[in-house]
Residue, then its C-alpha position, 0 to 999 in steps of 0.5 A: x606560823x611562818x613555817x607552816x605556811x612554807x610547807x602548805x605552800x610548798x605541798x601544793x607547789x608539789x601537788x600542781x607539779x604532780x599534776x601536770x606530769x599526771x602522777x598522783x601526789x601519794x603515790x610521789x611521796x610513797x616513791x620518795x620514802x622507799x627509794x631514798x636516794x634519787x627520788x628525795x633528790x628530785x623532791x629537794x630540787x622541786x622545793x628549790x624550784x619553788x623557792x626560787x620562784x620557778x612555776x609548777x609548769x617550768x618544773x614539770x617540763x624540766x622534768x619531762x624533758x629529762x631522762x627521769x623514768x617518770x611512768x614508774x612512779x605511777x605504779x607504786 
């Protein structure tokens, strides 16, 4: 039951950082399931984020000040 709990939380951890940089949350999981590589990177470091106790808006300004090509994830 743990586990699920984990994942709930960290769905909607995930969702409210999707949020704040304007993407929507499918769209997200489509971009990390085609390209693999990089995009499971950022959704590793985002749960990581969580774990640590990081909020959804320190993440997602982390995000936006880096050099991530945020719009593409949009038009998938």
């Amino acid at each position: 039951m743990n586990t699920i709990n984990n994942v709930k939380s960290f769905f909607l951890f995930e969702r409210k950082v999707c949020d704040l940089l304007r993407i929507e949350q499918c769209h997200f999981a489509t971009y990390v399931n085609q390209n693999r590589g990089y995009a499971l990177l950022l959704r590793n470091w985002i749960k990581e984020s969580h774990q640590k106790g990081d909020t959804a808006n320190e993440v997602a300004q982390t995000i936006k000040r880096s050099k991530l090509l945020v719009d593409n994830i949009n038009f998938l």
